[in-house]
FIBARO-632435 format. One record per residue (C-alpha): residue number from 1; x, y, z. Coordinates in nm, 4 decimals, decimal comma. Example, Ala and Ser with C-alpha at 12.3 -4.5 7.8 and 13.67 -1.06 7.14 Angstrom:
BEGIN
<pos 1; px 1,2300; py -0,4500; pz 0,7800>
<pos 2; px 1,3670; py -0,1060; pz 0,7140>
***
This chain:
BEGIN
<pos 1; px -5,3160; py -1,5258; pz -2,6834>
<pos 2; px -5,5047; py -1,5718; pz -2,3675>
<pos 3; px -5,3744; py -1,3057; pz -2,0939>
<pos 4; px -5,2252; py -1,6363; pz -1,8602>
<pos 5; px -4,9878; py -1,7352; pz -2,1056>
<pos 6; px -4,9168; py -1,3951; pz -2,2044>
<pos 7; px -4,8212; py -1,3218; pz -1,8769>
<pos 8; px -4,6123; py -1,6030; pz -1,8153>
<pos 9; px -4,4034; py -1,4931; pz -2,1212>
<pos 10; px -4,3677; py -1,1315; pz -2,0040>
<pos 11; px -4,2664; py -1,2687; pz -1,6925>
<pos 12; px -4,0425; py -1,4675; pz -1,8220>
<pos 13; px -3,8821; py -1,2586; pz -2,0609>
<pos 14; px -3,8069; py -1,0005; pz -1,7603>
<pos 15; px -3,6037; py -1,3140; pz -1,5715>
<pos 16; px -3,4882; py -1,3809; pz -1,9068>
<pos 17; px -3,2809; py -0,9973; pz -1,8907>
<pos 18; px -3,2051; py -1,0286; pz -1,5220>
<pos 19; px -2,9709; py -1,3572; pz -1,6329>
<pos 20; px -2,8631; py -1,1345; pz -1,9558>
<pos 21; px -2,7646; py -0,8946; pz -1,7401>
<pos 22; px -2,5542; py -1,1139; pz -1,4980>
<pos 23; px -2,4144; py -1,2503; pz -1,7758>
<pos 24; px -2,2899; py -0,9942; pz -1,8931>
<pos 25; px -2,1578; py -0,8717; pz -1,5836>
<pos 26; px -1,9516; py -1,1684; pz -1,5057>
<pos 27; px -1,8662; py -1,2512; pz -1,8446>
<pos 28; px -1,8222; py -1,6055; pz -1,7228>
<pos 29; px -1,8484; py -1,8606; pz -2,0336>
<pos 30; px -2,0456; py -2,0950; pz -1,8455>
<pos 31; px -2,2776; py -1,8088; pz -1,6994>
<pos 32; px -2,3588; py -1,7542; pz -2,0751>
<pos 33; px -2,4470; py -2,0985; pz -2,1782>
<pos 34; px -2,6988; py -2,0659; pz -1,9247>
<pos 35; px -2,8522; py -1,7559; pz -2,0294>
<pos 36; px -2,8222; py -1,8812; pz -2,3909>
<pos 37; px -2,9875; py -2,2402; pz -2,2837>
<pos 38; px -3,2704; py -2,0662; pz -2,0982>
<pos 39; px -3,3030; py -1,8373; pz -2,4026>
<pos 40; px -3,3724; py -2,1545; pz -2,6159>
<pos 41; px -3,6448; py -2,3141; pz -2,3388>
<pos 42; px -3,8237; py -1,9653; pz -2,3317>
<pos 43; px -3,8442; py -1,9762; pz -2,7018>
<pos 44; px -3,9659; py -2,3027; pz -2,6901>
<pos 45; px -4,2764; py -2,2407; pz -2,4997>
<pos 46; px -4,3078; py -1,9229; pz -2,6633>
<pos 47; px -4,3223; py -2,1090; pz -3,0519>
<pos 48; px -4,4888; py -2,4480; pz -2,8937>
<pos 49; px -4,8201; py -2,3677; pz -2,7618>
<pos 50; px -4,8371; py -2,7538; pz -2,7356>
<pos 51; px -4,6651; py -2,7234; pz -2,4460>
<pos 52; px -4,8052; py -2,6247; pz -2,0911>
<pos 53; px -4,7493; py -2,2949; pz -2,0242>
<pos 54; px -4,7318; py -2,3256; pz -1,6758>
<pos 55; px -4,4227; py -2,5644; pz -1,6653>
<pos 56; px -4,1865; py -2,2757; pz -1,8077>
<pos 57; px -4,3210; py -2,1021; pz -1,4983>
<pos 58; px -4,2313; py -2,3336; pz -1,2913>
<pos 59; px -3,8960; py -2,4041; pz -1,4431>
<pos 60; px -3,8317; py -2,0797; pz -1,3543>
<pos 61; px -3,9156; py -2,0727; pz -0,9773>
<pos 62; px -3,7171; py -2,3539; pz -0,9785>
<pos 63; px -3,4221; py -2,3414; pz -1,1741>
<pos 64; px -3,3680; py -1,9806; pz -1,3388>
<pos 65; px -3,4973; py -1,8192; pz -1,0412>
<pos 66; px -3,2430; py -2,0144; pz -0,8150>
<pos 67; px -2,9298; py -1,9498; pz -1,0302>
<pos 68; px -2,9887; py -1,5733; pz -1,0246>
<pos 69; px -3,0046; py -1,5896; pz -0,6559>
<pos 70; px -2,6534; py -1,7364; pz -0,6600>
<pos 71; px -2,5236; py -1,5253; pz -0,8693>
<pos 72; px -2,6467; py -1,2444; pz -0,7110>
<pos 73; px -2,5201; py -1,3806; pz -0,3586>
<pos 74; px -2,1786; py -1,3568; pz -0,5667>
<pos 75; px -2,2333; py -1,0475; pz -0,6856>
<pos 76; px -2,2787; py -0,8713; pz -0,3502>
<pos 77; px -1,9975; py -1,0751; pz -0,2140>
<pos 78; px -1,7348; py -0,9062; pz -0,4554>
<pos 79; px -1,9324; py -0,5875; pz -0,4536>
<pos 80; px -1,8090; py -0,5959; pz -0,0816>
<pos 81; px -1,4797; py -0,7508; pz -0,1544>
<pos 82; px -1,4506; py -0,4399; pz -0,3839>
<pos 83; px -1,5682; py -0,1883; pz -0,1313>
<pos 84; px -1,2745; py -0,2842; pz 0,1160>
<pos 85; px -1,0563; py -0,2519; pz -0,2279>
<pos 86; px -1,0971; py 0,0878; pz -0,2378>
<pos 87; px -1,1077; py 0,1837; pz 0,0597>
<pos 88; px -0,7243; py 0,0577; pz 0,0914>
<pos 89; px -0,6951; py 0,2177; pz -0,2549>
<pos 90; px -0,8315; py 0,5681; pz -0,1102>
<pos 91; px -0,6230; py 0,5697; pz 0,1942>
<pos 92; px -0,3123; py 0,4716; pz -0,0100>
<pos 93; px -0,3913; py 0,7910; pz -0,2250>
<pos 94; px -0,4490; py 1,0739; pz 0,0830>
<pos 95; px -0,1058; py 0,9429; pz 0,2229>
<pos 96; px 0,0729; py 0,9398; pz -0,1187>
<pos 97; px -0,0905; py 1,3379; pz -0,1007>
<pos 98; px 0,0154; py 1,3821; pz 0,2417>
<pos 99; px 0,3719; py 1,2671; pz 0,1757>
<pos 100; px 0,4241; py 1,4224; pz -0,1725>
<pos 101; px 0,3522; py 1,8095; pz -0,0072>
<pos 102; px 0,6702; py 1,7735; pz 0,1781>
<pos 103; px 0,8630; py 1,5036; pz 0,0448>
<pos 104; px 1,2186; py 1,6078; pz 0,0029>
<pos 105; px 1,4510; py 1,5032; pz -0,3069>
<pos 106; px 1,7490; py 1,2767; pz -0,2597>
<pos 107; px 1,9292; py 1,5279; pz -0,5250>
<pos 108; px 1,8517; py 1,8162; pz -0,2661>
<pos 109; px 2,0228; py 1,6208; pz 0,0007>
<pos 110; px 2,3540; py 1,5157; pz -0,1932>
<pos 111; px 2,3927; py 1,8881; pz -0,2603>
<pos 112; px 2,3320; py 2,0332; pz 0,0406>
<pos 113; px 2,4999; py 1,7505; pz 0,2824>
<pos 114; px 2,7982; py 1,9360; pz 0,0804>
<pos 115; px 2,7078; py 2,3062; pz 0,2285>
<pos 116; px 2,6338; py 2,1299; pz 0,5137>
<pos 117; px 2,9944; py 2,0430; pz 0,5763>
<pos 118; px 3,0908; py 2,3681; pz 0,5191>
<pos 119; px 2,9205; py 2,4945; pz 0,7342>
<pos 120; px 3,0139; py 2,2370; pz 1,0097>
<pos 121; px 3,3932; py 2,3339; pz 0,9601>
<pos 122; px 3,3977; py 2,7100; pz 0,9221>
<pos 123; px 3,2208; py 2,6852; pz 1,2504>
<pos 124; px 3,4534; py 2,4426; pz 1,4349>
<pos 125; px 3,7274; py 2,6985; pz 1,3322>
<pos 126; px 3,5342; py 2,9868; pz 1,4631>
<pos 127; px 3,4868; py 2,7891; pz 1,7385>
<pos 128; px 3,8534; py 2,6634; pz 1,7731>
<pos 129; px 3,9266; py 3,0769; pz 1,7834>
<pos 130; px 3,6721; py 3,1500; pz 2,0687>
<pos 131; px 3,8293; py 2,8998; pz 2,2636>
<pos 132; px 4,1712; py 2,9852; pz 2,1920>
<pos 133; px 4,1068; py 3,3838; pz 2,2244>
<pos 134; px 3,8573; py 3,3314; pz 2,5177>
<pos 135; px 3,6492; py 3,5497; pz 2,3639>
<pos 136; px 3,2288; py 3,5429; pz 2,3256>
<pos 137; px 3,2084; py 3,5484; pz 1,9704>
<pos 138; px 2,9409; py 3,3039; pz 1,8913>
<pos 139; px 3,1170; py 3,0714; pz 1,6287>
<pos 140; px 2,8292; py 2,9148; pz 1,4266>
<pos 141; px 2,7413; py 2,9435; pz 1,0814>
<pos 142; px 2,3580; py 3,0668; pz 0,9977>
<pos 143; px 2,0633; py 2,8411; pz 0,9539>
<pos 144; px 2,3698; py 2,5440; pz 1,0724>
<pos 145; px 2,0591; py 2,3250; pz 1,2210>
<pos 146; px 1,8260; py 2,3382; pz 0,8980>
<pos 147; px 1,9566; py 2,0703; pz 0,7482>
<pos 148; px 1,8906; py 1,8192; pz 1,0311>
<pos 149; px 1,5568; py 1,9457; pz 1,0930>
<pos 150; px 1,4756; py 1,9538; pz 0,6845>
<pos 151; px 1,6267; py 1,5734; pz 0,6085>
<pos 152; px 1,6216; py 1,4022; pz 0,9464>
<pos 153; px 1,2870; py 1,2459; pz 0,8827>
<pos 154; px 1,3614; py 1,1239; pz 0,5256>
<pos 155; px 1,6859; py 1,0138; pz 0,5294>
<pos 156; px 1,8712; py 1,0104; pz 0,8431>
<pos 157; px 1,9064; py 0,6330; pz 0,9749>
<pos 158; px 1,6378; py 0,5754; pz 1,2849>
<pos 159; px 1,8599; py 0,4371; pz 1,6121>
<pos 160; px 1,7537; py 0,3050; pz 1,8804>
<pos 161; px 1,6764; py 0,5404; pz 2,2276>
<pos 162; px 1,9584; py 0,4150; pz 2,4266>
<pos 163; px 2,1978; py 0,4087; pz 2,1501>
<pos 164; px 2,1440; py 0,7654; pz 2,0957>
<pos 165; px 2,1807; py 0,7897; pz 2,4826>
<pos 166; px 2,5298; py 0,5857; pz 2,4565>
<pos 167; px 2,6834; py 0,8057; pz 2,1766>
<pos 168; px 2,6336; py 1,1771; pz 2,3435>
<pos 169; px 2,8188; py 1,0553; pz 2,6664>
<pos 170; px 3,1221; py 1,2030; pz 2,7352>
<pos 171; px 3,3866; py 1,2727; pz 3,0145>
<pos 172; px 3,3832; py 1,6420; pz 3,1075>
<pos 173; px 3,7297; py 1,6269; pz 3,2418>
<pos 174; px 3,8248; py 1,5518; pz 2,8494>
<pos 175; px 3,6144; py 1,8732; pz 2,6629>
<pos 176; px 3,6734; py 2,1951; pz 2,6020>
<pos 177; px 3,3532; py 2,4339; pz 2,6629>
<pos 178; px 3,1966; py 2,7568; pz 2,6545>
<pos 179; px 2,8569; py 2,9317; pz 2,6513>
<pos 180; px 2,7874; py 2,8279; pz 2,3082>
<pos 181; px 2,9581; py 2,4439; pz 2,2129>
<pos 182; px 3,1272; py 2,1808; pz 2,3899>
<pos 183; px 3,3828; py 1,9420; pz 2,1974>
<pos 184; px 3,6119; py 1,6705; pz 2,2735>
<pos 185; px 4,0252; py 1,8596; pz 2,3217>
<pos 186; px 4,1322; py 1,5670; pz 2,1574>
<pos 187; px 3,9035; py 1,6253; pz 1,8463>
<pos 188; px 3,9994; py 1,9535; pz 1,8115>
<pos 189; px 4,3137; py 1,8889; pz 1,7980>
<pos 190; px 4,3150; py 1,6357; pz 1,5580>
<pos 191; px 4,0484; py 1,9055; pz 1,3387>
<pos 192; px 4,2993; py 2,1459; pz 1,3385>
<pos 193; px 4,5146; py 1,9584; pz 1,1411>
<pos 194; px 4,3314; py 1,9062; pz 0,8897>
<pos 195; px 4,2082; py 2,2665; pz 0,8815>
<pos 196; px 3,8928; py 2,1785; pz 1,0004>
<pos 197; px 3,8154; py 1,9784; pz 0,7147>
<pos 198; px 3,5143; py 1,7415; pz 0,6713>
<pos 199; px 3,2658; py 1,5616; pz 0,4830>
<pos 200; px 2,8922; py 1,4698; pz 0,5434>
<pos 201; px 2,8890; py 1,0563; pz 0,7132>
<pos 202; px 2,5452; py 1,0006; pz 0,7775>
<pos 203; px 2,2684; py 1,1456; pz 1,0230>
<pos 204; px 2,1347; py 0,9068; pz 1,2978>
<pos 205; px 1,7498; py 0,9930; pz 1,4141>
<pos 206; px 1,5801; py 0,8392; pz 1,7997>
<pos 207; px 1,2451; py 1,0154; pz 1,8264>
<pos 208; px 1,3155; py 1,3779; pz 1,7475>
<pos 209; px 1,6600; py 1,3779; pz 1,8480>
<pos 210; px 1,9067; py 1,3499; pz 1,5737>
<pos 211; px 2,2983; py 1,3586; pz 1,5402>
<pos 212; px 2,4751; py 1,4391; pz 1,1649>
<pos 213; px 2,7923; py 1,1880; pz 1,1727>
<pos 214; px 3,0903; py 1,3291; pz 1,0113>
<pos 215; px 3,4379; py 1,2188; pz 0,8381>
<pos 216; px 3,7466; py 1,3575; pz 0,8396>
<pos 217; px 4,1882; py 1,2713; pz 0,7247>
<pos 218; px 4,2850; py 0,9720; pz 0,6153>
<pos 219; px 4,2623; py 0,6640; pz 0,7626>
<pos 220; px 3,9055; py 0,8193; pz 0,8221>
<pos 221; px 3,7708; py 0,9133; pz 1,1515>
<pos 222; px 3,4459; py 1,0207; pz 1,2789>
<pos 223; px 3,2741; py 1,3043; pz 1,5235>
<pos 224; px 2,9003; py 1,3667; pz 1,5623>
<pos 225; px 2,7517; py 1,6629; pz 1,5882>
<pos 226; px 2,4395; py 1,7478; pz 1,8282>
<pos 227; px 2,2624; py 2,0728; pz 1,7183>
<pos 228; px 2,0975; py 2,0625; pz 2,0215>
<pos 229; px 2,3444; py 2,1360; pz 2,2352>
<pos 230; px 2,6230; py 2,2349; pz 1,9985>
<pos 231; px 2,7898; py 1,8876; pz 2,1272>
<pos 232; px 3,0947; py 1,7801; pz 1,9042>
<pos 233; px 3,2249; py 1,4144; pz 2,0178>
<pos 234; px 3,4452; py 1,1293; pz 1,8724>
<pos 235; px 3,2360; py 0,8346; pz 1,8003>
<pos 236; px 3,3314; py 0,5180; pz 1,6937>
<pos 237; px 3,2531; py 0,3794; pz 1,3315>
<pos 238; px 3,1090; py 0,0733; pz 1,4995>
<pos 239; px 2,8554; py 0,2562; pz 1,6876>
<pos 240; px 2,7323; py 0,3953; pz 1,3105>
<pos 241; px 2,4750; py 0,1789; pz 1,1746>
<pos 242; px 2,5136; py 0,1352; pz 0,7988>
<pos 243; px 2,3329; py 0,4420; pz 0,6460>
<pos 244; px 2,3333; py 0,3122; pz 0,2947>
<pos 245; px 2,0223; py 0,1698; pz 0,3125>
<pos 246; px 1,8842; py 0,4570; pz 0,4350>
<pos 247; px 2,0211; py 0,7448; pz 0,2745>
<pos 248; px 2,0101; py 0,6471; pz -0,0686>
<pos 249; px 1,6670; py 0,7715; pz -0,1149>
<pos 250; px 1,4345; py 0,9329; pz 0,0961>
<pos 251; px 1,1921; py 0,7298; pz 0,3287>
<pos 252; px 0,9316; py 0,8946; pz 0,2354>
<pos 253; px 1,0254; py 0,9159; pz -0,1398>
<pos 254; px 1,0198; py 0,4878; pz -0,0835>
<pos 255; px 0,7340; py 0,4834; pz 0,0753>
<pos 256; px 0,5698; py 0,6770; pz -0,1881>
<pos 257; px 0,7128; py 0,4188; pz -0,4382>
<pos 258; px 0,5494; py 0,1115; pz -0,2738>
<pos 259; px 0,1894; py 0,2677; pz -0,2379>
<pos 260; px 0,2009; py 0,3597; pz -0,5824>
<pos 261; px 0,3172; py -0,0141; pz -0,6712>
<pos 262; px 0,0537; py -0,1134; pz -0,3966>
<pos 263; px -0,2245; py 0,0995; pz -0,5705>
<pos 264; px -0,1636; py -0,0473; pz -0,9517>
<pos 265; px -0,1724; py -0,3658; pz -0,8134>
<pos 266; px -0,4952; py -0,3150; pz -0,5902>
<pos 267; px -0,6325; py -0,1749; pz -0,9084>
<pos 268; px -0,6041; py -0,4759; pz -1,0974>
<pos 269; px -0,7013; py -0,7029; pz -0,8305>
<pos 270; px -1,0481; py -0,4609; pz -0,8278>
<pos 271; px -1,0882; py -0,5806; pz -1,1976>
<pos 272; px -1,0792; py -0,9343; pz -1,0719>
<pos 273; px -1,2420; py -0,9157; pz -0,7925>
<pos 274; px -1,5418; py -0,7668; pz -0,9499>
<pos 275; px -1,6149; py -1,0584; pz -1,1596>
<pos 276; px -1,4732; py -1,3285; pz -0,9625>
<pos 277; px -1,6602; py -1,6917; pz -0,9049>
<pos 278; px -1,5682; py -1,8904; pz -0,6646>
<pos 279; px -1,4537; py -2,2554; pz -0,7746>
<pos 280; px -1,7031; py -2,4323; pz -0,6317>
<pos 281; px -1,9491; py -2,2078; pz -0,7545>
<pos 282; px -1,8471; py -2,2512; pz -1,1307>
<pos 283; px -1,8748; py -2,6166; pz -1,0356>
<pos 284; px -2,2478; py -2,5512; pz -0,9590>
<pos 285; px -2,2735; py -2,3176; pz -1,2442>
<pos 286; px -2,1204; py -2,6446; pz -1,4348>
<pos 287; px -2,3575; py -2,8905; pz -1,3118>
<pos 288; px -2,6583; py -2,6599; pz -1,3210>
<pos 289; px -2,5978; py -2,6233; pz -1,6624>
<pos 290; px -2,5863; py -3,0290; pz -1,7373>
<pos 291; px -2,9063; py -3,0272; pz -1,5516>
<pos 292; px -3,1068; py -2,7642; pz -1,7430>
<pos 293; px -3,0157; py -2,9628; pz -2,0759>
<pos 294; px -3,1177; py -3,2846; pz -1,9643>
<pos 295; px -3,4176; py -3,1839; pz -1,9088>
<pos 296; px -3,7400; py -3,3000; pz -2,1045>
<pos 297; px -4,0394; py -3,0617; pz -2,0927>
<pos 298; px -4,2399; py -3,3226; pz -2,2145>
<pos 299; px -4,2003; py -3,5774; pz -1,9452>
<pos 300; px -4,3656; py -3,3932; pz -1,6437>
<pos 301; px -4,1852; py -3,6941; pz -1,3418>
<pos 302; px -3,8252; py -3,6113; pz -1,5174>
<pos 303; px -3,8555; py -3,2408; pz -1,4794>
<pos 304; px -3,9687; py -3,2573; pz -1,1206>
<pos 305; px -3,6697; py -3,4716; pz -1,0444>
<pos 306; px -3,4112; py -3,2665; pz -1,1851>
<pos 307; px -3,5752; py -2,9643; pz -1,0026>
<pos 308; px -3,5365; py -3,1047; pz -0,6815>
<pos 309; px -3,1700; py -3,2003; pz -0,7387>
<pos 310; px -3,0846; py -2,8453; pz -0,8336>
<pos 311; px -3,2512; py -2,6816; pz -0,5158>
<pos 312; px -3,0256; py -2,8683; pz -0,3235>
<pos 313; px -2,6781; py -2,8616; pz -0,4730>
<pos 314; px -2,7739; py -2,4869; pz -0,5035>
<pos 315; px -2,7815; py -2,4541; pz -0,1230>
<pos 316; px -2,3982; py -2,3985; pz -0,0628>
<pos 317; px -2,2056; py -2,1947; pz 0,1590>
<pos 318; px -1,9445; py -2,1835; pz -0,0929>
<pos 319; px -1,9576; py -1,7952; pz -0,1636>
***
């Protein structure tokens, strides 16, 4: 074998497993029949020294070489395509992290809006006492602003500035007051007979201001509690937006819940996206193909001809 056609063959047997390799990257059927077809022509001029050496060669500079190129081109497309994949996938992850450390449980919050409540109406009565004694005793119950600062974030509902603004007004002719609270007389006096009774409503949030909404009697009524002021007012049910939406589960509990969704389905998409060709591109792949198997080595004009039709459907934009 004289070292020109061995060298040819070598040469072509290395473009031969840069196509294998694509192929089996994409594992695109069509992307196969053209490895397999170029196989065959290789072996061809390999087992028919009849044939000009130089043509396979050339059929690669101008076919096999060409197709590689385009599916390379594809290749780094998705390889970017990927890239931005996982970086969405990453930053989904560190906030997943970031909320998990301090997520808190919706069971956690029906059981302590509960304790809450007590808490709310042993001190109202302590307060109702201080008032009624005049004397300094301070009337509320230990840790009483925990649970707003713990849960306000997950699941008390967000209002708006101004409504938040709107609900804490008041007419100081119509409160009863002292160094420590301030509440409405009339809600007092309706408290009292109930025996200060209450349940957990709903907690509203604006920025880092937030208000736990209680109910009390029967039909039900409402008062809001500010723990930063120790401000008890009526408010009116209207003025409550509907907390069921919110309070069900915890924002951040949700939020977890649709990354996580977000993340199995970016993961998937990665699968497909790594491999993906472009519809117009498998139409190339389709037609390059066709052309590679009409062609006939032996007829030097027909080969040419075909070559020059390949180079330029091969010169798309399509990726």
């Amino acid at each position: 074998m004289d070292e020109n056609l061995r060298q040819i063959l070598n040469d072509s047997t290395g473009i031969l497993s840069r196509l294998q390799l694509l192929s089996a990257f994409f594992e695109d059927e069509m992307v196969y029949k053209i490895y397999v077809k170029t196989q065959v022509i290789h072996q061809l001029f390999e087992h028919n020294r009849d044939l000009d050496i130089n043509k396979l060669s050339l059929f690669h500079v101008q076919f096999t070489d060409t197709v590689i190129a385009l599916l390379r081109k594809v290749k780094h497309a998705n390889e970017k395509n990927v890239g931005l994949l996982y970086d969405e996938l990453q930053v989904n992850r560190e906030m997943i992290a970031g909320l998990g450390i301090s997520t808190a449980t919706e069971s956690g919050f029906r059981e302590d809006q509960s304790k809450q409540a007590l808490k709310v109406g042993l001190s109202l009565r302590k307060l109702y006492h201080a008032l009624s004694d005049g004397s300094n005793e301070y009337p509320f119950s230990r840790n009483i602003n925990e649970f707003g600062k713990r849960y306000a974030l997950d699941f008390f509902v967000d209002i708006s500035p101004a409504l938040f603004g709107e609900l804490i007004q008041y007419n100081p002719a119509e409160v009863y007051s002292n160094e420590y609270a301030l509440i409405q007389r009339r809600l007092l006096g309706q408290l009292l007979k109930v025996d200060f009774h209450c349940t957990f409503h709903a907690g509203l949030r604006a920025g880092n201001q937030a208000l736990e909404v209680y109910a009390f009697a029967d039909p039900a009524k409402y008062f809001l509690y500010l723990g930063a002021g120790n401000l008890f007012l009526f408010v009116d049910p209207a003025h409550i937006p509907d907390a069921g939406s919110e309070t069900g589960v915890s924002k951040r509990a949700r939020l977890i819940r649709e990354l996580t969704d977000k993340n199995t389905r970016l993961e998937s998409n990665i699968a497909a996206a790594r491999t993906y060709i472009p519809d117009p591109v498998k139409s190339l792949l389709a037609e390059y193909y066709r052309k590679i198997s009409d062609i006939n080595f032996l007829v030097q004009s027909d080969f040419e001809i075909q070559a020059n039709i390949l180079k330029t459907m091969l010169n798309t934009d399509s990726i």
